[in-house]
N, C-alpha and C positions, 0 to 999 in steps of 0.2 A: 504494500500500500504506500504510494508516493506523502511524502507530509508536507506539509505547508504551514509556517508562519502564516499570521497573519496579523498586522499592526497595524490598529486603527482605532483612535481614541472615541468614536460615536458607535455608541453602543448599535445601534439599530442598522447602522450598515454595517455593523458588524457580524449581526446576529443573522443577514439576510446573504450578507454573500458566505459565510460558514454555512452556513444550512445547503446553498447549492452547492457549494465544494462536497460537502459530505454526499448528496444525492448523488454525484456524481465518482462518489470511491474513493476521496481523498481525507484522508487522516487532516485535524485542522487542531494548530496550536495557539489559541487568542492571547493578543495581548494589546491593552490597550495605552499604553505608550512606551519608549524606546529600556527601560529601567526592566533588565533581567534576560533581554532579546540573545544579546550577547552570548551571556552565561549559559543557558538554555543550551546552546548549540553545542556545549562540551557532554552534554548528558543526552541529547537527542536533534541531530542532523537534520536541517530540512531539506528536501530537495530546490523545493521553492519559496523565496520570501515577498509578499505582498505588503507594500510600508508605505503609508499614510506620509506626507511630509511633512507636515504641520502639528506636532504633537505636543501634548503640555508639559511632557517634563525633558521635552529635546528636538533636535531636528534632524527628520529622516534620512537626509542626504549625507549627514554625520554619520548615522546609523548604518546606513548603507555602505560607506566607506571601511566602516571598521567591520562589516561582513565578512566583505569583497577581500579582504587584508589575511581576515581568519581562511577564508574558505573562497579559493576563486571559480569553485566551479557549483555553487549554487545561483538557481536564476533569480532574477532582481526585477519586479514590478514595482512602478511607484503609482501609488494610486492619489490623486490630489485634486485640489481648484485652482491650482497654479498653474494655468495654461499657457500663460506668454511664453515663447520661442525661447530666450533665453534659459528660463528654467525646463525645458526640454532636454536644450542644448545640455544645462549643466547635469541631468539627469544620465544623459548616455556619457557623458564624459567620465560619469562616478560608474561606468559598466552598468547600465543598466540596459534589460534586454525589451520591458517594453514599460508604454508610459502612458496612466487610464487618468482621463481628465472627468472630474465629477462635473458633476450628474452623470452617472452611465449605468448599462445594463449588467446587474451581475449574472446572468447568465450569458452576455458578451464577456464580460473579465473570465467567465470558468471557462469560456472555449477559448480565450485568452494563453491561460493558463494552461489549458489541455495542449494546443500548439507548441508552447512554450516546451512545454515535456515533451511532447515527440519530437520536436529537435535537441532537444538534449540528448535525448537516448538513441539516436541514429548511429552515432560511433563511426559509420563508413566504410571504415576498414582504411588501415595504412596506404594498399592502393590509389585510393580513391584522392589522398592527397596529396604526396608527391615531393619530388625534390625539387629546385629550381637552382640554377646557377645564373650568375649576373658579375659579368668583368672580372672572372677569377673568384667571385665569392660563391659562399651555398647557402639556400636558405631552405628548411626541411618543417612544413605542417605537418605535426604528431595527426596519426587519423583515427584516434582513440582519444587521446587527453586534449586539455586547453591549450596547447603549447608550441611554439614554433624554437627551431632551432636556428641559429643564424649567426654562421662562422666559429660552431661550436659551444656559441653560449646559448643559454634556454630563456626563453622568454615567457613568463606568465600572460594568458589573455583572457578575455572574458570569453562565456558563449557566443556573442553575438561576434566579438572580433576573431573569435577561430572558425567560427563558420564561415563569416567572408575572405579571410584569406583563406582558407578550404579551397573555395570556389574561386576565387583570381587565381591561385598558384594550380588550379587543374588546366586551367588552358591559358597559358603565358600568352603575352600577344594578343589575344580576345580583349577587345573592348565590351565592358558590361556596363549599360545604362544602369542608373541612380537605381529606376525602377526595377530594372532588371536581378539586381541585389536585395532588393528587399523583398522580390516574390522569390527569388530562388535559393537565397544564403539565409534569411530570414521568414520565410511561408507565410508572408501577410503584409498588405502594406497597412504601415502604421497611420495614425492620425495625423493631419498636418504635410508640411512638406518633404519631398527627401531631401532634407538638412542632415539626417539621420544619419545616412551614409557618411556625407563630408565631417562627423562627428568622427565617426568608430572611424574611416580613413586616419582622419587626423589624431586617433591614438594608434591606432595601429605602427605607422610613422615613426613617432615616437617610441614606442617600444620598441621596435626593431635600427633602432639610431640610426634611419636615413632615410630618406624620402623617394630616394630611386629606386628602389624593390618596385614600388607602385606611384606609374606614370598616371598625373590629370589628364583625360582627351577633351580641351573645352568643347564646353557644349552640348557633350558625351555622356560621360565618365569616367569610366578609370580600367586599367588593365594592367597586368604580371608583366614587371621585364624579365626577361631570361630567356632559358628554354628547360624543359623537363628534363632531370639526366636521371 
């Protein structure tokens, strides 16, 4: 049985999106704000964490980092009223894999969430990711863990950024539109713009310390330098 966190200080959305999680076969661990989240996870692992940003005794995006810190391979929904772009932005920048603006349907958040898990649990197979090489260097997507290898060192990444380098480092050279990324590395396009991409690009970048692994096409989007070895 998959478990889920779930952190959100209003009792009655709380009580309404638990109730379909559980319909739906998921184990649900409430908590109504950020005080114990933490601790919790040394005694019992979630697969998924659903966190509120606005809480009274903290702020979820804190929360959320100190997860991400413990544990990088559980998935990270922020569920909020904080819609403006920026806090999107900062939202996928703290890894987060999807981002529910309130008022919404919590039976949209549980097939949310249900997505969420089936891409988690794909795996792929090693094949399926591959090696690339670029002017004498290597860069190697794990096709099991979050993790790329790149000139021998290991790089920790979130779900959503190992699934899109997954998917650029499968066919080097391929230009993939914005959209293109978010139905096929991602299984749904999110709410709002694809900004989403040029977010997780712009950590991925960063994690891998160079910006040439993965060429801008404007206008485009973005594609693997190298070739597959």
């Amino acid at each position: 049985m998959s478990r889920v966190y779930l952190v959100e200080d209003n009792a009655a959305i709380r009580e309404a999106v638990s109730l379909y999680l559980r319909v739906e076969g998921f184990e649900v661990v409430e908590f109504d704000g950020v005080r114990g989240v933490v601790e919790s996870m040394r005694l019992q692992r979630p697969d998924v964490c659903i966190i509120d940003v606005m809480l009274p005794d903290g702020d979820g995006f804190s929360l959320a980092r100190r997860i991400r810190e413990r544990d990088g391979k559980v998935g990270l929904v922020f569920l909020t009223a904080r819609e403006a772009e920026s806090d999107r932005i900062l939202g996928f920048e703290l890894g987060a894999d999807d981002y529910v603006v309130k008022p919404f349907s919590p039976r949209e958040l549980v097939l949310r969430v249900k997505a969420l898990m089936r891409r988690m649990g794909e795996g792929g197979g090693r094949e399926e990711a591959g090696e690339v090489e670029w002017e004498g260097r290597r860069l190697r997507v794990d096709g099991e863990l979050p993790v790329a290898v790149v000139e021998g060192r290991e790089v920790r990444l979130t779900p959503a950024e190992w699934r899109i380098l997954r998917l650029l480092a499968s066919s080097p050279g391929r230009v993939f539109t914005r959209e293109q990324i978010l139905g096929e590395a991602l299984d749904y396009l999110y709410e709002g713009s694809a900004r989403t991409v040029d977010t997780h690009i712009k950590n991925l970048r960063a994690k891998l310390g160079s910006s040439d692994w993965i060429e801008t096409v404007r206008g485009i989007g973005y594609r693997m330098m190298g070739v597959r070895v």
